[in-house]
NUPALO-583285 format. One record per residue: x, y, z of N, C-alpha, C, O, CB in turn; residue in one letter. Coordinates in steps of 0.2 Angstrom, whole numbers, padded with zeros to 4 digits, always signed. Each point is the difference from the previous one (the first is absolute). Last residue first. Glycine has a CB too. Layout:
XYZXYZXYZXYZXYZA
...
//
This chain:
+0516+0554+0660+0004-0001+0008+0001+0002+0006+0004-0002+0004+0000+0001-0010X
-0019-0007-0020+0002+0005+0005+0005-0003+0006+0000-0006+0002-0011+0013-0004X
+0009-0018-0022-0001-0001+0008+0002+0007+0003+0005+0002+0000-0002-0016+0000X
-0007+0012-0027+0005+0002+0004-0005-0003+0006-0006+0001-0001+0013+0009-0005X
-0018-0019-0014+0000+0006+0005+0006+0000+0005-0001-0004+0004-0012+0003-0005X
+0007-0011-0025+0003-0002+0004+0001+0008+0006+0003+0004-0003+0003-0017-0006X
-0019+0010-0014+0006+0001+0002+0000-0003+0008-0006-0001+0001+0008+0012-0010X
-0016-0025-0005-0001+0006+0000+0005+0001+0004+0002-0004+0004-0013+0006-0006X
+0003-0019-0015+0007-0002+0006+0001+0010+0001+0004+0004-0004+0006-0020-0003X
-0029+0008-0006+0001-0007+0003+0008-0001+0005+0002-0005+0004-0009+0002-0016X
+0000+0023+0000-0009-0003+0005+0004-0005+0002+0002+0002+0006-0015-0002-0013X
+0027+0011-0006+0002+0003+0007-0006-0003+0003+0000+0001+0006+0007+0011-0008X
-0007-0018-0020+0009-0003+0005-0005+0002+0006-0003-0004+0003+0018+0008-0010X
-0035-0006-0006+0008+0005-0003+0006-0003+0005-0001-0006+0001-0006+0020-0002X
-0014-0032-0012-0001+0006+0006+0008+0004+0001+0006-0003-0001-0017-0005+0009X
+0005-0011-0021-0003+0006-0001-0003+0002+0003-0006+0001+0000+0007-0002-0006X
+0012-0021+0009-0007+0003+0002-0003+0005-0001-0005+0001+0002+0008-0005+0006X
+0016-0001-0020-0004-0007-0002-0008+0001+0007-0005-0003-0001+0020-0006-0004X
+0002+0025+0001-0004-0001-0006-0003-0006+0001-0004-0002-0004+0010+0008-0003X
+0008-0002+0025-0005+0008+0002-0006-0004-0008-0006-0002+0000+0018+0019+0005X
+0006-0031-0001-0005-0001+0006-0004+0005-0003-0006-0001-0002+0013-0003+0013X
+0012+0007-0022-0006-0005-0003-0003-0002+0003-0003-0004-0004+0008+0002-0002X
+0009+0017+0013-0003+0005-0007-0005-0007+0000-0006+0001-0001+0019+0009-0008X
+0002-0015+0025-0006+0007+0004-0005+0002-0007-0006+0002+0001+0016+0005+0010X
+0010-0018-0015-0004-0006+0000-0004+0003+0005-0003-0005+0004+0010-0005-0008X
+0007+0024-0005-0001-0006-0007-0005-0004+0004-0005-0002-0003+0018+0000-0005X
-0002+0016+0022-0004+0004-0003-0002-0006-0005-0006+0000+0001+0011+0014+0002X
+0004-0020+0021+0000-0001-0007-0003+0002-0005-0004-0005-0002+0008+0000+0005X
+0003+0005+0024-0005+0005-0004+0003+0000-0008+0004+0004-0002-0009+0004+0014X
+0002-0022+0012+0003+0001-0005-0004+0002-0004-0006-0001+0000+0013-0005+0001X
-0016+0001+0017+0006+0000+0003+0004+0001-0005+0006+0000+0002-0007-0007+0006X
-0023+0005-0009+0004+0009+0001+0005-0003+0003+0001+0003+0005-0010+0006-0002X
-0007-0026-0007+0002+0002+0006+0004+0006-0002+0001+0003+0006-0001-0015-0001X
-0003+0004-0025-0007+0001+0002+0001+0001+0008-0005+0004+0001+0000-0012-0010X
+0025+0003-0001-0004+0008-0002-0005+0000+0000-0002+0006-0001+0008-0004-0005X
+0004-0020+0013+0004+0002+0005-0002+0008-0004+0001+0005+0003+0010-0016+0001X
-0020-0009-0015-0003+0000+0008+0004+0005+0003-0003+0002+0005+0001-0014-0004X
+0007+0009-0025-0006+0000+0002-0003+0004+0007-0002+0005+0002+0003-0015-0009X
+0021+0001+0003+0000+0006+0002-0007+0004-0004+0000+0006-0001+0015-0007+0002X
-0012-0023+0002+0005+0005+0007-0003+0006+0000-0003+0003+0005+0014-0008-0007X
-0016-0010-0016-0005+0001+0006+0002+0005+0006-0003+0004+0003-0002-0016-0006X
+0016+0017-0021+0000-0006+0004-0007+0003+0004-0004+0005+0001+0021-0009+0001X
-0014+0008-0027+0000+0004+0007+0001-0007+0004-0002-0005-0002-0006+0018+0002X
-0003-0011-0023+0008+0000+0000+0002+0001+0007+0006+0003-0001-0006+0003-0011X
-0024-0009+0005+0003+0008-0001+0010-0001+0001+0003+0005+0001-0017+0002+0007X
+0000-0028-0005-0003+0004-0006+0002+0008-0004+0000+0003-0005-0008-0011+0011X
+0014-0004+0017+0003-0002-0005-0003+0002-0007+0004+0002-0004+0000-0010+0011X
-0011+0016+0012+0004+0002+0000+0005-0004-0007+0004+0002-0004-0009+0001+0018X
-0017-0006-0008+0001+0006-0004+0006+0003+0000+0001+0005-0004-0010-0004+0006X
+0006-0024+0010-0001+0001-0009+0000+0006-0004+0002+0000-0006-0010-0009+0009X
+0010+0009+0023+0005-0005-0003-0001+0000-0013+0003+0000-0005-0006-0010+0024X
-0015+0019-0002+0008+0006+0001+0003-0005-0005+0001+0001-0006+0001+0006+0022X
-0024-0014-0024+0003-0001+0007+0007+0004+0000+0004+0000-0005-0010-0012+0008X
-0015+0014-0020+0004-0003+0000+0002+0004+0009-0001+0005+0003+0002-0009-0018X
-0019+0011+0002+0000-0006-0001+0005-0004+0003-0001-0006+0002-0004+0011-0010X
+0002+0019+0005+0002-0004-0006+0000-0008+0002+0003-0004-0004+0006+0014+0000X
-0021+0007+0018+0004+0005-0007+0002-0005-0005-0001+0000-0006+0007+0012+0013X
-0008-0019+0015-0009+0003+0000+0002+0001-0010-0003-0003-0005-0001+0012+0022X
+0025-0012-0005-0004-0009+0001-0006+0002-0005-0002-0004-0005+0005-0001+0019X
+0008+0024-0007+0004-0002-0005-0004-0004-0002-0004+0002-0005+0014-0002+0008X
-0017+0007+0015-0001+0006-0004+0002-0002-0009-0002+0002-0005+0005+0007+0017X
+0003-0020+0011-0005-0002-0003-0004+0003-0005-0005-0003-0002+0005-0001+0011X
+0022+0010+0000+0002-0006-0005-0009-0003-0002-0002-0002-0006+0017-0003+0015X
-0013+0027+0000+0002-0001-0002+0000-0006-0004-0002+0000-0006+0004+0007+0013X
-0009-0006+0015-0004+0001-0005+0003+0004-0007-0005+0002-0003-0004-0003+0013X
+0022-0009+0007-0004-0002+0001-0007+0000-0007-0002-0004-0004+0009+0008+0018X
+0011+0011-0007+0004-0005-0006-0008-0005+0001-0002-0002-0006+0021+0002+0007X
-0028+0023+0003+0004-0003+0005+0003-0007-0005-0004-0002-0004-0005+0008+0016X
+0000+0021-0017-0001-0007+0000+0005-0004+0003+0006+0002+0002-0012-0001-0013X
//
């Protein structure tokens, strides 16, 4: 999934905007937005994206493919 559909996966699921689930869940928007983009990988807040779309970690942020060379 792409942070794109992610944050709308959220929006669809609870109603609320990155900014508000973020504060409802204790979490900055920062770092909402920066673990939905796969730039940070904070297991507490990968665990409450995955339950709150129920669906597994690895659907929503699948390993990452070495670049042949």
């Amino acid at each position: 999934m792409t942070d794109i559909q992610i944050i709308g996966a959220i929006m669809l699921a609870t109603g609320l905007r990155g900014p508000a689930f973020a504060k409802e869940n204790n979490i900055t928007k920062s770092t909402l937005y920066r673990v939905a983009a796969g730039d940070l990988e904070t297991d507490h807040v990968r665990e409450l994206i995955s339950k709150t779309l129920k669906r597994p970690i690895i659907e929503i942020w699948p390993p990452k493919q070495a670049k042949a060379a």
